[in-house]
C-alpha positions in Angstrom: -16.4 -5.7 -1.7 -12.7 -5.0 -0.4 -10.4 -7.3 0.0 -9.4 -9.0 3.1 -6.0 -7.6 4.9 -4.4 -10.7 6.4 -0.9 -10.6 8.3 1.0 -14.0 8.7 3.4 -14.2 11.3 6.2 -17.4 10.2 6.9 -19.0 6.7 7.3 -22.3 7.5 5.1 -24.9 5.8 1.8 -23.9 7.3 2.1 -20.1 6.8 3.5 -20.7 3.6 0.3 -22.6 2.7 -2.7 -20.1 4.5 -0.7 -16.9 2.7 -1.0 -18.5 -0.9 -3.8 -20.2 -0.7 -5.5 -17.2 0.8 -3.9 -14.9 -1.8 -5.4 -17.3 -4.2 -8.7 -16.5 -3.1 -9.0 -12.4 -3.2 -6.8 -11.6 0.1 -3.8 -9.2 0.4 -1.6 -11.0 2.2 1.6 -9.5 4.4 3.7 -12.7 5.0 6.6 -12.4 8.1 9.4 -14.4 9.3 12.6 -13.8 11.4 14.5 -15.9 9.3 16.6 -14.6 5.9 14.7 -17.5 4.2 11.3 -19.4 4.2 10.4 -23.1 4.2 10.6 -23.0 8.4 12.2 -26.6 9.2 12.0 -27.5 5.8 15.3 -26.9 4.4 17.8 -28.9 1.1 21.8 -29.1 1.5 24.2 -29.5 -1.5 27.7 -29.6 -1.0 29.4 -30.9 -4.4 27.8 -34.5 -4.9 26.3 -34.5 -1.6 22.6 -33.6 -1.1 20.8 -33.9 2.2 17.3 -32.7 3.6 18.0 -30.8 7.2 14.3 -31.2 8.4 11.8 -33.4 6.5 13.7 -36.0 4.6 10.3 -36.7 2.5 6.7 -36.3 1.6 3.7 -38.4 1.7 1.4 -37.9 -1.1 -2.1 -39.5 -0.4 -4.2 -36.6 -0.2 -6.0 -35.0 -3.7 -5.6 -31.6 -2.1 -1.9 -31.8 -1.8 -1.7 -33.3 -5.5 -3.9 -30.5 -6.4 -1.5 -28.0 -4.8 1.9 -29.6 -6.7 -0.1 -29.0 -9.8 -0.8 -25.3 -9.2 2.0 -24.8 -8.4 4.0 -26.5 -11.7 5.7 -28.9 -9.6 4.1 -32.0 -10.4 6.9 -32.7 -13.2 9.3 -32.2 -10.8 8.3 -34.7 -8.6 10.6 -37.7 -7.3 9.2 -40.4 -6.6 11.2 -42.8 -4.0 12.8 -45.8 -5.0 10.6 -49.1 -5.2 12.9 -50.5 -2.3 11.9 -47.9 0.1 8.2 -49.5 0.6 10.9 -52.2 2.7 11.3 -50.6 6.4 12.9 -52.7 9.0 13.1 -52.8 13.1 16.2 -54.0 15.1 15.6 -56.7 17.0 18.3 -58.7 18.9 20.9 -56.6 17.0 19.6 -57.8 13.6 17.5 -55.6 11.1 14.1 -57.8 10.3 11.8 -56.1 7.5 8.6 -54.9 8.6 6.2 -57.4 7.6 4.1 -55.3 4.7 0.9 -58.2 4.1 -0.9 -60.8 6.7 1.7 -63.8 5.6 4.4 -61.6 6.0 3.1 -61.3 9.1 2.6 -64.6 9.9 6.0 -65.8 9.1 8.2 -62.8 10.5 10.4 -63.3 13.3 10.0 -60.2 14.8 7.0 -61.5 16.5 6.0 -64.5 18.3 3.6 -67.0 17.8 2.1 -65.3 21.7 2.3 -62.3 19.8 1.1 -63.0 16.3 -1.9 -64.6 18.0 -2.6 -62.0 20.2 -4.0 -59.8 18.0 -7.2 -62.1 17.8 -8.3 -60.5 21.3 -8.4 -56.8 19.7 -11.8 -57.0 18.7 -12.8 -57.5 22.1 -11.2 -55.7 24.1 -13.1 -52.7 26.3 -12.9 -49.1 24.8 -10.2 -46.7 25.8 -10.4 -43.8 28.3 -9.7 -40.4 25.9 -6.7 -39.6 28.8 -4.7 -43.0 27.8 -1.2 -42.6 26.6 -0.3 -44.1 23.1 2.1 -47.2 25.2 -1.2 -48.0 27.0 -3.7 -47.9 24.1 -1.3 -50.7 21.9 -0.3 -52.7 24.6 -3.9 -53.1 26.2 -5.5 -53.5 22.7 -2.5 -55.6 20.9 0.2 -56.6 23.6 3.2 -55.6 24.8 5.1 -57.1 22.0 3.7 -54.9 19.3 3.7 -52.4 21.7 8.0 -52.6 21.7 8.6 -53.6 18.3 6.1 -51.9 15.9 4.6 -48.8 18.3 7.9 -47.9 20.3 9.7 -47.5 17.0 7.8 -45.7 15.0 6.9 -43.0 17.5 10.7 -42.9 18.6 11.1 -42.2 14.4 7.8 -40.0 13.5 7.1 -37.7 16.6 10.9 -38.4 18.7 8.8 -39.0 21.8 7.8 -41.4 24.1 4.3 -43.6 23.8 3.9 -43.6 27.2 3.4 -40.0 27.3 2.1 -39.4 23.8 -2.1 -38.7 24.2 -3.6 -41.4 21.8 -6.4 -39.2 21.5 -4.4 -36.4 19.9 -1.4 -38.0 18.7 -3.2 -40.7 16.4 -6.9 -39.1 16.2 -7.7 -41.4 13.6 -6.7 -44.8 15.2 -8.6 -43.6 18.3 -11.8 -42.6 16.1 -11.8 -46.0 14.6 -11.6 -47.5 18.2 -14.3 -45.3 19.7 -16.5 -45.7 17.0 -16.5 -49.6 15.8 -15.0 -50.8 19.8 -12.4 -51.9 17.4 -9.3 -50.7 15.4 -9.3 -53.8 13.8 -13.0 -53.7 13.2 -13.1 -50.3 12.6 -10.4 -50.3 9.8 -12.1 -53.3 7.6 -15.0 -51.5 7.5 -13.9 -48.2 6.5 -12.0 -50.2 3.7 -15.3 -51.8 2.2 -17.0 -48.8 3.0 -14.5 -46.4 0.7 -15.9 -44.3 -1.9 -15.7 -44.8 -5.8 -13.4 -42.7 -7.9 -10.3 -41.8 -8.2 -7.8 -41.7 -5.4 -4.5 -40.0 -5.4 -1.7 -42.8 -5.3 0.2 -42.8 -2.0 4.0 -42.6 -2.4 6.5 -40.8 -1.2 8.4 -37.8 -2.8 10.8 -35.6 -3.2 11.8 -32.9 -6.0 14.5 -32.9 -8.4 16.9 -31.2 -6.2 15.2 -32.0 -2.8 11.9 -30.7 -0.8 13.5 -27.1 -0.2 11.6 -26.6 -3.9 8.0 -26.4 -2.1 8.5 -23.8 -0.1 10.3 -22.4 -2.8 7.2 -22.0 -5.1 4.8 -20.8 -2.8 6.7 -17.9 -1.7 7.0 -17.1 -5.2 3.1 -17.0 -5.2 3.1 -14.9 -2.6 3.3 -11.1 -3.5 4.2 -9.3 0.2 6.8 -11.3 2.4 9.0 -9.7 4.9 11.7 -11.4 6.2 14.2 -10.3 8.8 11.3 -9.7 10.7 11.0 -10.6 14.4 7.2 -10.2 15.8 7.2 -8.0 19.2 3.6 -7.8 19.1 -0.1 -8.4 18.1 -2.6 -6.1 18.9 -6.4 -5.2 18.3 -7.0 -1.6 18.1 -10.2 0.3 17.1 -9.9 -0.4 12.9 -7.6 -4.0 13.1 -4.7 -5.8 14.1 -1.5 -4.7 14.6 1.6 -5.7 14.3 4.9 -4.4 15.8 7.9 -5.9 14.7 12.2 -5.2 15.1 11.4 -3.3 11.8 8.4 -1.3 12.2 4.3 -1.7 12.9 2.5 -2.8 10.5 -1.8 -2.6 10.1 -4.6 -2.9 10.1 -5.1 -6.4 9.6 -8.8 -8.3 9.3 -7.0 -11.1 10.8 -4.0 -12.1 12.1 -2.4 -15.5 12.0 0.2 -17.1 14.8 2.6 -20.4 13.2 5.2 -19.2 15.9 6.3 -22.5 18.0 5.0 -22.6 21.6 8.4 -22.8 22.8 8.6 -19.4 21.7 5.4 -17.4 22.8 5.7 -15.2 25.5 2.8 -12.4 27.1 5.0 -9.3 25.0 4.2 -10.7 21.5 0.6 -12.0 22.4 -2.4 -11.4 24.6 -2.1 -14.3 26.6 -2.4 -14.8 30.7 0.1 -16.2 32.6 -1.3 -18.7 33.6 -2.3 -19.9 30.1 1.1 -19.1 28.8 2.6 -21.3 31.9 0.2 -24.3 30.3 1.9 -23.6 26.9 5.4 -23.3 27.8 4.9 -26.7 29.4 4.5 -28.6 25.9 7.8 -30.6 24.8 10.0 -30.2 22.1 12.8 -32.2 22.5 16.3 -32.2 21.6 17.3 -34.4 18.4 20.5 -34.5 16.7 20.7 -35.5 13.0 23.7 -37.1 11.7 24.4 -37.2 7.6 27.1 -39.0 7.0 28.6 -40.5 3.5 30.5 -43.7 3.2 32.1 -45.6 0.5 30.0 -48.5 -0.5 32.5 -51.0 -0.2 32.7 -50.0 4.0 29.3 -50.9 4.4 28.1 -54.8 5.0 24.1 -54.2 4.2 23.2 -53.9 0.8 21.0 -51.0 2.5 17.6 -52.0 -0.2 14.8 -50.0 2.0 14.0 -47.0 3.3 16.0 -47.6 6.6 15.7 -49.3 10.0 14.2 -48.0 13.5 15.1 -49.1 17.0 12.8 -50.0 19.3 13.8 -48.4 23.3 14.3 -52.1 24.5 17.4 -52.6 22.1 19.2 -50.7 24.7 20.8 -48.6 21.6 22.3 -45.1 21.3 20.4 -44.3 17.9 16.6 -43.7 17.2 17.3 -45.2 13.5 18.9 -44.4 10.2 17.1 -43.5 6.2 19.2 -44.8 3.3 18.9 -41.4 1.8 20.9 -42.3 -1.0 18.7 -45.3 -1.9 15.7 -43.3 -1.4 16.4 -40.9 -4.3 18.8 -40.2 -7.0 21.5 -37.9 -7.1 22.0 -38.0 -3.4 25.5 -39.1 -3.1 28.2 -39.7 -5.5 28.3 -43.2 -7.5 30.1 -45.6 -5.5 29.3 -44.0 -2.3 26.2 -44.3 0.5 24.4 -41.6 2.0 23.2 -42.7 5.5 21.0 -40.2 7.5 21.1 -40.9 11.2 18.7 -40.1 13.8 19.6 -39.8 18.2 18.1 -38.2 21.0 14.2 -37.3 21.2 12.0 -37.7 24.0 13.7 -41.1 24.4 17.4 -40.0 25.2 17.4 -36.2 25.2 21.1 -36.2 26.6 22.7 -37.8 23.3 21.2 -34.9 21.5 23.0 -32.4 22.9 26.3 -34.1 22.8 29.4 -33.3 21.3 29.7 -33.7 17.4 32.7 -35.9 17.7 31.1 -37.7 20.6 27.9 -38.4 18.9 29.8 -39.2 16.0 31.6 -42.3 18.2 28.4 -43.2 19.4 26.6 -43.3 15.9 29.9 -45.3 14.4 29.3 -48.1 17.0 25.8 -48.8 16.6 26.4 -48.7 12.4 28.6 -51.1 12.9 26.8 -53.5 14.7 23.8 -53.3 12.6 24.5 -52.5 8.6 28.6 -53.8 9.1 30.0 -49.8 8.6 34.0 -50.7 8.4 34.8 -47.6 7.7 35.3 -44.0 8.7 32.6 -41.6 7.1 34.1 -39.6 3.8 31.5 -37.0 4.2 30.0 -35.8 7.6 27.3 -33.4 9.1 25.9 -32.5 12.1 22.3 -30.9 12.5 21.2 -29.8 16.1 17.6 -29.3 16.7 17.4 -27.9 20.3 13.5 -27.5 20.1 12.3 -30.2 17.8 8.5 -31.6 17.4 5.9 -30.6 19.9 4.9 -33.8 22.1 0.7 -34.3 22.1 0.9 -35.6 25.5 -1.7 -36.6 27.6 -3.5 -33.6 28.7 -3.1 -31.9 25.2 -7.0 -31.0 25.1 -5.8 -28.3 27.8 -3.6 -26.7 24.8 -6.5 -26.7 22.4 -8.8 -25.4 25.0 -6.2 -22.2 25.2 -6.1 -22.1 21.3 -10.1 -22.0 21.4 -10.1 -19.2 24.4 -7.4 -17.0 22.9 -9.0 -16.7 19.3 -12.8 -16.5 20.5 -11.7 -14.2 23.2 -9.4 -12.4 20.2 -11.5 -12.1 17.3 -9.6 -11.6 14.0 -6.5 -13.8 15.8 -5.9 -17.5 15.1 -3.0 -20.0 15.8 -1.8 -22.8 13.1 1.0 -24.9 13.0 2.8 -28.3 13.7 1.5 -27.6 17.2 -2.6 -27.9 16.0 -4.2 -30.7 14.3 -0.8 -32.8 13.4 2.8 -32.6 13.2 3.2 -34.2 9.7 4.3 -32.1 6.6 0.8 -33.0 4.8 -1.0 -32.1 7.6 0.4 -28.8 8.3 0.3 -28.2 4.7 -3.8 -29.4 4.8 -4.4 -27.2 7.3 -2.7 -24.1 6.0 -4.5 -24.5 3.0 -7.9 -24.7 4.5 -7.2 -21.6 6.8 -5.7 -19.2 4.0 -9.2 -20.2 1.6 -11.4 -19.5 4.9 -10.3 -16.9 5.8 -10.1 -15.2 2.5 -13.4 -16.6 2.0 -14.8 -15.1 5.6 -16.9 -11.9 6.0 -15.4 -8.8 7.1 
């Protein structure tokens, strides 16, 4: 039986993940990127003592195939696990940072809610079921109240996806939440009994990690796994011809291909590189990425108030702030900042305020200084600065996102041989896209010709 011929357009995370994991199992694989370097957004900066994540500042291991992966890949040794202190996350509320409670008495006795609030949550169970077109803002606040809605929800999405939850699908953006609604007419309900109902055995621990000398080692070892990658090269276009796929790039055509498989961001298709209609292009190109601006910045420890012990804070939109929230990367993981200095890694822009984004380096900078000061007591100016502009950042599941999957669904049974992965399918989390790759690479190797 010959081997499958599989062409992957973009080494970021997911590509990375389908190539070796299909390579694993029998298929030559033909890896692309534009880029001098893989690991897509994913991407570790060292300058002297300094050492900073550009994309994903960490990873969440809870899933046995992911564990699996790290040992396969030797890395499971290298493994950083993040400081105890980082399982304390806290919100901004009235321009002080309150932990997030992390158990029901914390719960009970935090101030970040009020009694309304905190008893509030005892109508969940019975409130009706939630059309599959609600935005995320209306699923919490009609289920849990407007409270949790500002304080927990508002937050988190502003931190995780830089959007909005009142334009963020529910259905797509948190799949599982709204399973557990749709099925047990309760997330509540739904959520103690998948608890009891959990299977024996062994679980992977959930933590969060890094590596040694930061994440940039994942992508690292899988694309020294994988045995034909091509970088420098810019995809022009996919075809099907008589015997396979094709693929034309700024360097050459490459072919034939069994199958063919898109990671490109949809802010970046267009009807030259794919076989796409307008009109379904026009639906794609419509999907937000917005701007966010990432501000590192290193300060002597003596210039800062808060003994920063936690992972870092988030703002919720009604704060009226000009910052989505700030990690404590250097009490996150070791070797991040010099002794006797703090590594702060600040967050602005998003769905929420997409013009701070784009600003000015030095005018962001003012901006970031104010609201540090307020909140964690910064005194000082920063010893060690940088500035990371993402124009196009995370890919919004907004409400009418079944439309995009629809096209996904068209385009590849319409295109046989041709798929589409990425942060833009099935979850914009590293673990997911890292999940999904994997499955892909072992189907497809798996798949008949």
């Amino acid at each position: 039986m010959n081997k499958k011929k599989i062409a992957i357009v973009g080494a970021g995370i997911t590509g990375l993940c389908t190539a070796w994991n299909a390579e694993k199992h029998g298929a030559n694989i033909d890896l692309f990127d534009r880029k001098k370097l893989a690991g897509g957004v994913i991407s570790t900066e060292t300058d002297g003592e300094w050492r900073y994540e550009l994309g994903p500042n960490t990873l969440l291991l809870k899933d046995p195939e992911i564990e699996a992966l790290l040992e396969d890949l030797n890395l499971s040794e290298r493994v950083e696990t993040a400081n105890s202190e980082a399982s304390k996350r806290f919100i901004v509320k009235d321009g002080e940072l309150n932990q997030l409670p992390q158990s029901l008495t914390g719960f009970l006795k935090t101030p970040l809610f009020s009694g309304k609030a905190k008893l509030r949550l005892l109508k969940e169970p019975f409130v009706s079921t939630t059309d599959s077109q609600s935005t995320v803002a209306h699923f919490f606040e009609a289920r849990f109240g407007k409270e949790i809605l500002d304080y927990a929800v508002n937050p988190f999405i502003a931190g995780i996806h830089a959007g909005r939850p009142d334009q963020l699908s529910i259905k797509h953006a948190f799949p599982s939440i709204y399973n557990l609604e749709q099925e047990h007419g309760s997330v509540m309900k739904g959520g103690v009994r998948k608890l009891f109902n959990r299977n024996g055995g062994e679980k992977t621990k959930r933590r969060l990690i890094s590596f040694e000398t930061g994440l940039h080692e994942l992508p690292e070892k899988l694309t020294s796994g994988i045995s034909n990658t091509f970088y420098d090269h810019d995809l022009e276009r996919a075809e099907k011809q008589a015997d396979g796929w094709y693929l034309q790039t700024n360097r050459g055509e490459y072919g034939p291909y069994d199958d063919v498989v898109i990671t490109i961001p949809l802010h970046k298709w267009d009807s030259k590189k794919l076989p796409i209609s307008s009109e379904q292009l026009k639906k794609i190109k419509g999907v937000s990425y917005p701007p966010l601006s990432t501000m590192v910045l290193g300060y002597r420890k003596k210039d800062i108030e808060h003994p920063l012990d936690g992972f870092g804070f988030l703002v919720p939109e009604v704060e009226n702030r000009s910052i989505l929230g700030a990690l404590f990367t250097s009490t996150l993981f070791k070797n991040r900042a010099p002794e006797d200095y703090h590594l702060l890694t600040v967050f602005a822009g998003g769905g929420r305020q997409p013009g701070i984004a784009e600003m000015e380096s030095s005018d962001l900078l003012k901006l970031v200084q104010e609201d540090l000061k307020d909140l964690i007591g910064v005194n000082g100016e920063p010893v060690f600065k940088d500035h990371i502009f993402w124009p196009n950042s995370i890919p919004q599941y907004n409400t009418g996102y079944n439309e995009i999957y629809s096209i996904f669904e068209e385009l590849e049974s319409n295109n046989v041989g041709l798929h589409f992965a990425g942060n833009f399918r099935r979850g914009i989390s590293v673990p997911d896209c890292i999940k999904n790759g994997l499955t892909l690479g072992k189907n497809l190797a798996n798949a008949p010709n």
